[in-house]
mmCIF file of the C-alpha atoms, coordinates in Angstrom:
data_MODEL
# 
_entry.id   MODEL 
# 
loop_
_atom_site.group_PDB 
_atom_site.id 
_atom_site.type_symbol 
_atom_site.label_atom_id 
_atom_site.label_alt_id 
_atom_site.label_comp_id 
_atom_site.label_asym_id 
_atom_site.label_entity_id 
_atom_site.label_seq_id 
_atom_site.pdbx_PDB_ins_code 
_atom_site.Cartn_x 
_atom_site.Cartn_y 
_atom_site.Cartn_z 
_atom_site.occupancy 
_atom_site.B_iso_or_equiv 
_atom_site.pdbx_formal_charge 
_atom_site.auth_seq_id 
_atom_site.auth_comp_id 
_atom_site.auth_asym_id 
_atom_site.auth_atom_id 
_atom_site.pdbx_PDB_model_num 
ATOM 1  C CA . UNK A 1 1  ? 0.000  0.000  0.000  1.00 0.00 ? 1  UNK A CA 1 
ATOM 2  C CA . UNK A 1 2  ? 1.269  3.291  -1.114 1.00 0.00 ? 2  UNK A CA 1 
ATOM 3  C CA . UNK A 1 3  ? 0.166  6.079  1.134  1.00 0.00 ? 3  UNK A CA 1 
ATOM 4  C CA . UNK A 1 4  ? 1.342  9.430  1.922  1.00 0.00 ? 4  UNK A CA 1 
ATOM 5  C CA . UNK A 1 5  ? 2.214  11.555 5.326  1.00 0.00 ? 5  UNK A CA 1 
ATOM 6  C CA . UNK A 1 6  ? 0.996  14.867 5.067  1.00 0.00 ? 6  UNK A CA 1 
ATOM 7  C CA . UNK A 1 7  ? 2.402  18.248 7.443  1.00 0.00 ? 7  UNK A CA 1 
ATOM 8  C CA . UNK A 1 8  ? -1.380 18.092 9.322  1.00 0.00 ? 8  UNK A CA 1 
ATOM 9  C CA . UNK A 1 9  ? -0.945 14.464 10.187 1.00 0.00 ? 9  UNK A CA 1 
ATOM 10 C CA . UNK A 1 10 ? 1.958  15.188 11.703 1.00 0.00 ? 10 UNK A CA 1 
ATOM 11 C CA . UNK A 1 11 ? 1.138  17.788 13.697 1.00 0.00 ? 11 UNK A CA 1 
ATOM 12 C CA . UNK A 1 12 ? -1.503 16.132 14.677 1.00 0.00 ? 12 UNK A CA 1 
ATOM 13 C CA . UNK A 1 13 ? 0.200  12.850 15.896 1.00 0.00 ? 13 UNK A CA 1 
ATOM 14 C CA . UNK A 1 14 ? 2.984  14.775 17.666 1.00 0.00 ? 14 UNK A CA 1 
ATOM 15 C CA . UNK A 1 15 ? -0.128 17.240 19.357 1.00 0.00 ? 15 UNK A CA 1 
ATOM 16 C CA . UNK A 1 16 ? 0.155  15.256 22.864 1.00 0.00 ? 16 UNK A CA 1 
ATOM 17 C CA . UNK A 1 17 ? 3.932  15.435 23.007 1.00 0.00 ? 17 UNK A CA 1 
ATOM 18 C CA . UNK A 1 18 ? 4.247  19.555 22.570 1.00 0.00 ? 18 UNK A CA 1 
ATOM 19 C CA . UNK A 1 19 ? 5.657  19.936 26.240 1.00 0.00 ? 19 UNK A CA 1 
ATOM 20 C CA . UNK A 1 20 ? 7.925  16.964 25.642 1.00 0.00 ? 20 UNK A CA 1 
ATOM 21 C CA . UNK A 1 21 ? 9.322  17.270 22.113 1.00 0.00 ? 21 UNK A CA 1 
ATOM 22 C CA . UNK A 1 22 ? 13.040 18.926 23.211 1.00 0.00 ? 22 UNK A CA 1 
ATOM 23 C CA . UNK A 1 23 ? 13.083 15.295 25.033 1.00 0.00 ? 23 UNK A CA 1 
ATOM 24 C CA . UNK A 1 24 ? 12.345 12.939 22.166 1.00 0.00 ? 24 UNK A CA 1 
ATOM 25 C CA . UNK A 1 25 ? 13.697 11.981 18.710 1.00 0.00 ? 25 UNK A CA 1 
ATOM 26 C CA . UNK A 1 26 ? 11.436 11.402 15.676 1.00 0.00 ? 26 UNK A CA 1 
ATOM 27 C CA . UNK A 1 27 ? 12.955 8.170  14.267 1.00 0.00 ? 27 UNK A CA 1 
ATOM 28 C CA . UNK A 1 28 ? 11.219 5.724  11.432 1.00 0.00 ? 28 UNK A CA 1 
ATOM 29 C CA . UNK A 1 29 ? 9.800  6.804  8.224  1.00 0.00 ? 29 UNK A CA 1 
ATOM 30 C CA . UNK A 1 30 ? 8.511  10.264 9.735  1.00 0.00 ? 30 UNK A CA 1 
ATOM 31 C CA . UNK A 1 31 ? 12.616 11.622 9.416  1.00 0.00 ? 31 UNK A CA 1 
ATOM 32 C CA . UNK A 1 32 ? 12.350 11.471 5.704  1.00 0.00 ? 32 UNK A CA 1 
ATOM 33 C CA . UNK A 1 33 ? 9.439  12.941 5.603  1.00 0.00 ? 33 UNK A CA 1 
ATOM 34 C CA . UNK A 1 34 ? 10.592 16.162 7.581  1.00 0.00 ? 34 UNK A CA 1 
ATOM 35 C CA . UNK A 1 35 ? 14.067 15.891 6.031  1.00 0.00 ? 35 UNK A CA 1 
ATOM 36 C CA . UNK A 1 36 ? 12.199 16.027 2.540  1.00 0.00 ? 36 UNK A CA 1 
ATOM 37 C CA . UNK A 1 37 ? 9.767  18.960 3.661  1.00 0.00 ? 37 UNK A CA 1 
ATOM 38 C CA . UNK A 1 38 ? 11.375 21.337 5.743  1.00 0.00 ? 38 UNK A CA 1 
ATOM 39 C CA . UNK A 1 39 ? 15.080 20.790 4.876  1.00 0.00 ? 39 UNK A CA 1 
ATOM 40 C CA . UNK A 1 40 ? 14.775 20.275 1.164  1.00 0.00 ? 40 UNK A CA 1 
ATOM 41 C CA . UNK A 1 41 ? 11.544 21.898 0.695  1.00 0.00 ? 41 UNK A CA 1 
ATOM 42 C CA . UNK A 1 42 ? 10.008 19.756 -1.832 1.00 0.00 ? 42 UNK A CA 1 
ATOM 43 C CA . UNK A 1 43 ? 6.274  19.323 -1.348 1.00 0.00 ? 43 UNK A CA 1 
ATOM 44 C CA . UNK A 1 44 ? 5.748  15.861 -2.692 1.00 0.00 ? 44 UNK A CA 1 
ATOM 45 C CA . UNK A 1 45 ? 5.167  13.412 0.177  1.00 0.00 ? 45 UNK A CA 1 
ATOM 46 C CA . UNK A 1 46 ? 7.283  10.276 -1.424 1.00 0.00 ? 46 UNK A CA 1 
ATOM 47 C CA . UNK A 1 47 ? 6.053  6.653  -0.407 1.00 0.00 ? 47 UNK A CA 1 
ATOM 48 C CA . UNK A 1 48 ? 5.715  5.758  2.902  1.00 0.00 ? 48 UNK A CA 1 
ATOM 49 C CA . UNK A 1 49 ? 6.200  1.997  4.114  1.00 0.00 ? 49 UNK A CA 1 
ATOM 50 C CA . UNK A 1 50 ? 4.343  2.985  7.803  1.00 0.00 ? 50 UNK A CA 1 
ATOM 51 C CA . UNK A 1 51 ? 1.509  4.970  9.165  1.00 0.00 ? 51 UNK A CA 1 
ATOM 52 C CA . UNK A 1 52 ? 2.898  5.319  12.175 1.00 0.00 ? 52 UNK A CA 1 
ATOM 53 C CA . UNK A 1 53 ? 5.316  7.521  14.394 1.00 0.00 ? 53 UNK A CA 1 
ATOM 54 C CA . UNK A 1 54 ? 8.574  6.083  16.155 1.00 0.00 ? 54 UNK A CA 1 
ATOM 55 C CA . UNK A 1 55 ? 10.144 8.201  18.640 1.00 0.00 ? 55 UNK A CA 1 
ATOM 56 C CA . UNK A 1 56 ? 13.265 7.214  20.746 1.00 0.00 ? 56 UNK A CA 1 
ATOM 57 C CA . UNK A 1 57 ? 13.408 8.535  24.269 1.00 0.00 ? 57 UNK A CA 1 
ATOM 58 C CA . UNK A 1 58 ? 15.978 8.460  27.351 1.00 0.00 ? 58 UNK A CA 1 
ATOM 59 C CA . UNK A 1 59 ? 15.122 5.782  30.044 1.00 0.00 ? 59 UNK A CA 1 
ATOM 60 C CA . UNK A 1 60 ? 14.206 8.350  32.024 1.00 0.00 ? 60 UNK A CA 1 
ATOM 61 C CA . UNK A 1 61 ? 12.677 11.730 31.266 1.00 0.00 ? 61 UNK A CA 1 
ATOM 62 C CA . UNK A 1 62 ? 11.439 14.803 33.062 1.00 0.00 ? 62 UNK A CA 1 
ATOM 63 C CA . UNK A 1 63 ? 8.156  15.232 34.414 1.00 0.00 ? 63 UNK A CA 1 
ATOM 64 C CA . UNK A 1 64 ? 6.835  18.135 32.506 1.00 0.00 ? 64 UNK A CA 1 
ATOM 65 C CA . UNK A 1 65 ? 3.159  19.194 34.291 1.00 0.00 ? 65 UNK A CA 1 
ATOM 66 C CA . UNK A 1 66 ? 2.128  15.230 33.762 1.00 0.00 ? 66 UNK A CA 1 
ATOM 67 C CA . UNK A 1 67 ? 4.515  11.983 32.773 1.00 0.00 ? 67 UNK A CA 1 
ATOM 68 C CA . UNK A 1 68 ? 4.356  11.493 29.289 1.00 0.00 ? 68 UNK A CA 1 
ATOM 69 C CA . UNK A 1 69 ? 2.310  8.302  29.141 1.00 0.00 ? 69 UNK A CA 1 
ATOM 70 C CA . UNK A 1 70 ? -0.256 9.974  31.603 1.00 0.00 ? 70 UNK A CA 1 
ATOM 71 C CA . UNK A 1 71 ? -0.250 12.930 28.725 1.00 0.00 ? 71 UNK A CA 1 
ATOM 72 C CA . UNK A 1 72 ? -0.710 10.378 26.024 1.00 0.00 ? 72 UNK A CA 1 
ATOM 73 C CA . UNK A 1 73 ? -3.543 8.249  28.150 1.00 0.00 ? 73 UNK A CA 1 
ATOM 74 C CA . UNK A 1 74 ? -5.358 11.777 28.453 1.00 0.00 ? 74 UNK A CA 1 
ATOM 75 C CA . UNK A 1 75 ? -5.010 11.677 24.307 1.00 0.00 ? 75 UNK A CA 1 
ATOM 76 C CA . UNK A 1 76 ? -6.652 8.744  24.491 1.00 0.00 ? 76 UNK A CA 1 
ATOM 77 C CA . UNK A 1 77 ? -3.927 6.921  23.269 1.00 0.00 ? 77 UNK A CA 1 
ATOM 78 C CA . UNK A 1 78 ? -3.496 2.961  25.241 1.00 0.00 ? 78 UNK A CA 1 
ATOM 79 C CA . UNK A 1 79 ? -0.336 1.383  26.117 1.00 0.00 ? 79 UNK A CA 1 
ATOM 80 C CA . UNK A 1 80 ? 1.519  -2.143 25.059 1.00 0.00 ? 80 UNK A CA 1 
ATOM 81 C CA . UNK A 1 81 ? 4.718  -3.501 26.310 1.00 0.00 ? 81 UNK A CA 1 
ATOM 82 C CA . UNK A 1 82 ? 6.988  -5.191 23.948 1.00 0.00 ? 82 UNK A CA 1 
ATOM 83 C CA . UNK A 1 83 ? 10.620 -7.420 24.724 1.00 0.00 ? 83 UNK A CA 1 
ATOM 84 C CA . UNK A 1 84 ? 12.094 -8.724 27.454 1.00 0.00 ? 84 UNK A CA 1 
ATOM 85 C CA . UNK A 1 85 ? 14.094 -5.743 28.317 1.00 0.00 ? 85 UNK A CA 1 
ATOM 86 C CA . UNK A 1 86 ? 13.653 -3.564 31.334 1.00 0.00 ? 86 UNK A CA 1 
ATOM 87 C CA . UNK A 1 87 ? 12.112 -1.369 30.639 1.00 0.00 ? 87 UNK A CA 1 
ATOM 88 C CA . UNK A 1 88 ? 10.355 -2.630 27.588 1.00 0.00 ? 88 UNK A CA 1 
ATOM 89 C CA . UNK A 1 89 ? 9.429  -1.154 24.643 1.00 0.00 ? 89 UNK A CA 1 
ATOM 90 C CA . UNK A 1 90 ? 6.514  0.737  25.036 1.00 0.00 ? 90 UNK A CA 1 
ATOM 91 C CA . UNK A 1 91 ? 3.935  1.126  21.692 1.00 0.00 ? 91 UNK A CA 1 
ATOM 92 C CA . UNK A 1 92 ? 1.194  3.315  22.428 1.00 0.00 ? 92 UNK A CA 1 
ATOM 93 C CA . UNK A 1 93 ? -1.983 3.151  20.243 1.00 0.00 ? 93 UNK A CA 1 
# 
């Protein structure tokens, strides 16, 4: 399936993380798209192989006015643990 990311979806997706984004890095299929966009400035969204966002973060971040996966939970967004690894990897839907 060939779809496209668009500047709105974006925003939209990263909405619940505006106090946190100095604390995370936008990794996966999103980079290109912001590499492509802002960097390069060519409008075309190019194919995208995901929908969704990866973001890397520290073990441990600071609590800006709620912890991040409370912020997310208000979003309505639902957590799953992943791995064997402590912590694991966290996917929120």
């Amino acid at each position: 399936m060939n779809r496209a990311f668009t500047k709105d979806g974006l925003v939209a997706a990263l909405a619940p993380l505006a106090r946190y984004l100095d604390h995370v890095v936008i990794c996966g299929s999103w980079t290109l798209f912001i590499y492509r966009h802002w960097y390069l400035n060519q409008t075309d969204a190019g194919p995208v192989r995901t929908m969704d966002v990866d973001l890397a973060v520290a073990s441990k971040l600071p609590v800006l006015s709620k912890p991040l996966d409370k912020q997310l939970h208000a979003a309505g967004f639902v957590e799953k643990y992943q791995g064997s690894e402590t912590p694991p990897v966290t996917h929120f839907h």
